[in-house]
N, C-alpha and C positions, 0 to 999 in steps of 0.2 A: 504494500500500500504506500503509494507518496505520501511524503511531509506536507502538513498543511501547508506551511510554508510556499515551496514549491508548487502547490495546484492555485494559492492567490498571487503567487506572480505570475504563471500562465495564463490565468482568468485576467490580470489586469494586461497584460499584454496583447489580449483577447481584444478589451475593450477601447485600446490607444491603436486598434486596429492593425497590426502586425499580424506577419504572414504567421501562416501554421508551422513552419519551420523553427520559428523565433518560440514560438508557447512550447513546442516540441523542447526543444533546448533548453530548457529548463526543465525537464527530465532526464535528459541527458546528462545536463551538469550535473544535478542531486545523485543521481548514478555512476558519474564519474569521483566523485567527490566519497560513495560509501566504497567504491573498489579501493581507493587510496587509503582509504582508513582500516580498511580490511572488515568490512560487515556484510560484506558477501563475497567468494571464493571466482573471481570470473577468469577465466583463463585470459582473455585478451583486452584490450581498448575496444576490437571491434562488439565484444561479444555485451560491455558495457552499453554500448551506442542501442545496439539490437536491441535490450531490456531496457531502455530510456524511454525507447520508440514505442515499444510495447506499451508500457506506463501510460505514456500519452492517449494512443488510442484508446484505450479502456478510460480514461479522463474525459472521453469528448474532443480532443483536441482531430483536426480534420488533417490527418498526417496523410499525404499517398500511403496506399497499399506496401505489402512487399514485395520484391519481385520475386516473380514465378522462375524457378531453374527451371533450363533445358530439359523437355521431358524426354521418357524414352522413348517415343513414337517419334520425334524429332528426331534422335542419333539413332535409330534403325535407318529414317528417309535418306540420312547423309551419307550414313555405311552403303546404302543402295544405290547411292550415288558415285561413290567410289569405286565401289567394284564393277561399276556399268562403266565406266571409264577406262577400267585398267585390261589390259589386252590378254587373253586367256595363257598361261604358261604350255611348255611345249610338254607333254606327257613322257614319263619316263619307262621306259618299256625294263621288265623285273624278265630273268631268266627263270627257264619254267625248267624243271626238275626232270630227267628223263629218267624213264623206270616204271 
């Protein structure tokens, strides 16, 4: 749960009309601010940002979405694509065993 703190500076930032990135950021920092202090265990700066973001949206604040990774229907089309391109190997003839 954010600090009160933190959700009335976002609300007032809200209200002096700044973008959702700016109310955002103030999750962010309160997040960057407990990883330094060590009150939650995050592996990275980025993984901080990610749980800022998160915070936000669950606040209201009107953050873009996340982005969607590359699905697998996606790198199946390109693998299909690749090998539609690449020119058939010459077959290697195996000696057959007489007997």
């Amino acid at each position: 749960m954010p600090e009160k703190k933190t959700v009335a500076r976002a609300r007032r930032a809200e209200r002096e009309g700044k973008a959702a990135t700016t109310q955002a950021g103030e999750f962010v920092r309160e997040e960057m601010e407990h990883a330094k202090r060590g009150k939650h265990p995050v592996k990275s700066r980025k993984q901080a940002v990610a749980i800022g973001l998160s915070k936000a949206r669950r606040s209201g604040v009107k953050v873009p979405p996340k982005k969607k990774t590359a699905r697998k229907s996606t790198a199946r089309k390109a693998a299909a694509r690749r090998t539609a391109t690449r020119k058939p190997a010459a077959r290697k003839t195996t000696r057959r065993k007489s007997g």
